[in-house]
N, C-alpha and C positions, 0 to 999 in steps of 0.2 A: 793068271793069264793076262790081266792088263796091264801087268807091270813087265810083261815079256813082250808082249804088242809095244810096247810103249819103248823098250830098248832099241826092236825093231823100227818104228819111227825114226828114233833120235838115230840110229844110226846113218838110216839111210838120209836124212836130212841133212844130216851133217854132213855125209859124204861127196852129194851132188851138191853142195851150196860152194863147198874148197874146193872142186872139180872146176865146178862152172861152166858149162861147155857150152855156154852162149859167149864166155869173154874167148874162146879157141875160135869162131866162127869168123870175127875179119882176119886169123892170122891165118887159116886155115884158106880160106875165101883168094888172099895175095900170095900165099906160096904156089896154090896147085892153077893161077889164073891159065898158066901159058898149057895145059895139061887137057886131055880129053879124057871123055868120060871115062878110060876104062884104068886110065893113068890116077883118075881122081878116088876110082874104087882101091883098087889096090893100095896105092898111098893111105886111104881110108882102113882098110883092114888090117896093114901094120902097124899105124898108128891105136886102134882101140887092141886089137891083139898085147900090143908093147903096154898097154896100160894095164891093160888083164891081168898079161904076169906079174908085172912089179906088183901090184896091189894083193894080188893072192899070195905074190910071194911074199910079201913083209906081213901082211896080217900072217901066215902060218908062222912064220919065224923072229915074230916078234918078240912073244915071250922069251925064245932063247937067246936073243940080242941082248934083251936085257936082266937075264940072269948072265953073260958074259961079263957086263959093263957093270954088273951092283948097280945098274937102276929101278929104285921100285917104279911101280905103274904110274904110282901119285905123282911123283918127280916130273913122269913121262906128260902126264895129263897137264900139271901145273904151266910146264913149258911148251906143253902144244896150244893152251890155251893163247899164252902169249906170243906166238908166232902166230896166229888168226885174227889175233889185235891188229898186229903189220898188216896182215895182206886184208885183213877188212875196214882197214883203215884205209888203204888204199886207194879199195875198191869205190868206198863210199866216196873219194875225189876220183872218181872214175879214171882213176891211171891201172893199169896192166902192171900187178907186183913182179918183180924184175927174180921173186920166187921163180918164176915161170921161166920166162926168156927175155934175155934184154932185147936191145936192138940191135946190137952186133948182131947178135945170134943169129936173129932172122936175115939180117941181111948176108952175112956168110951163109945160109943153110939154103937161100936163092940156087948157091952154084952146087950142091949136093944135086946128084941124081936121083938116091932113095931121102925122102925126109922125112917117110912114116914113122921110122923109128924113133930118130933128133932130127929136130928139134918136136914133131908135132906130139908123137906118144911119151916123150920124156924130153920137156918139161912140161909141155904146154897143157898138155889131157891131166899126169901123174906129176907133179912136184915134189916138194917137201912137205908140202901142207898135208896133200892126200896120203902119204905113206904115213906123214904124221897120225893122223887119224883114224886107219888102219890097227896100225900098232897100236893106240891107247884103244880104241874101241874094242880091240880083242885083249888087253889086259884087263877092262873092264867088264867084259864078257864074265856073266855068274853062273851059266851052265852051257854045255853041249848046246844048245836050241839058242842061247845066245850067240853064241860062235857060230853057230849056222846063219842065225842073222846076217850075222857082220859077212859074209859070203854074199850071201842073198843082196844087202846090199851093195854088192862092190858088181855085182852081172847084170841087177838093173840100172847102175849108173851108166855103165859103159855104152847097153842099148841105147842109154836115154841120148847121149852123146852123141854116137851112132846117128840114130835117125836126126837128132838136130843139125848135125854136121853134113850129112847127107843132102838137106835142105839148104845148105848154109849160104846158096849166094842167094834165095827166093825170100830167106830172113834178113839178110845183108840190105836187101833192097828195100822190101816190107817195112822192118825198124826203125832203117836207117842210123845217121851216127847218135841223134837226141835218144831216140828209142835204147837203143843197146848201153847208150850212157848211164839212162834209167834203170833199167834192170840190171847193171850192174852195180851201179849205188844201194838197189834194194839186195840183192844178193851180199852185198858188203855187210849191210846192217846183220843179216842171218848168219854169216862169219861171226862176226864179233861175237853175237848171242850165244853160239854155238862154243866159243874159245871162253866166253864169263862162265858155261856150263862146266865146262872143264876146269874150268880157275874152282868152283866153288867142289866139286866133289871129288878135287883133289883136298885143298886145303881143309876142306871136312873130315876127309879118311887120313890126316896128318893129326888132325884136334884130335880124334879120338884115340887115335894111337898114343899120344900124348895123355892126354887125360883116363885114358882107361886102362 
């Protein structure tokens, strides 16, 4: 049981730290500025709705991507590990990994009428990171209640989003730019952590396949 609680943890951990939906809150905050409230909810609910699906859909269809491609899980874990290196290397210089959305992006998605979908719910909420993380977390999944985890965690991330975003110009002002720099550097540190956990229990379940 505590090595199930404990997957449940890492997952969810890992999943809201690559998310990060305090680094979504000033781009979030500058797209929807000229927008009233009801303009801000709806753009709001296609933006986490569009994260939802991608995330449940690559965790479901994970597995079969990569039995498509011959890639083992490890391979998968090995290289997602080092794509969290990048973006929490990033973070921890408080720059916004271009993972996400460059600058173009946001400045052409200004003249979009819908942005819930692109740029806000795909990149900015769901990148590569998060689908990353998805898919190795459900090839790492050891039973049914694991994989329910990994659910579990992708509906409380998105809430967690949700309501942060929801607040997001009363944080905007609150934090400020030092504040949000801060917690994005600590958030960067828990990336990384999170991408050495993956370096190490891939390259582990490599040695013993090896060795055994």
């Amino acid at each position: 049981m505590t090595e199930l609680l404990g997957f449940g943890v890492f997952a969810f951990t890992s999943l809201l730290s690559i998310v990060n939906p305090l680094a979504a809150v000033p781009v979030y905050v500058a797209m929807t500025a000229s927008y009233d409230a009801h303009q801000r909810r709806v753009t709001l609910q296609r933006a986490l709705l569009t994260g939802l699906i991608l995330l449940v859909g690559f965790a479901a269809l994970g597995p079969f991507i990569l039995r498509v491609f011959g890639i083992t899980t490890e391979a998968f874990q090995i290289a997602g590990g080092l794509i969290f290196f990048g973006i929490g290397w990033e973070m921890l210089n408080a720059r916004r990994s271009e993972t996400r959305t460059t600058a173009a992006e946001q400045t052409a998605s200004v003249e979009k009428q819908d942005i819930g979908i692109i740029p806000l719910g795909l990149p900015t909420l769901v990148g590569p990171g998060a689908i990353t993380t998805v898919i190795a977390l459900n090839g790492q999944a050891g039973s049914a209640l694991d994989v329910a985890f990994v659910y579990i965690a992708i509906v409380l991330v998105m809430i967690i989003s949700g309501a942060l975003l929801i607040a997001a110009p009363l944080v905007s002002r609150r934090i400020g730019t030092t504040g949000m720099n801060v917690m994005t550097r600590l958030m960067g540190l828990l990336v990384m952590v999170v991408g050495a956990q993956f370096e190490i229990n891939g390259i582990t379940a490599v040695a013993h396949q090896i060795t055994g």
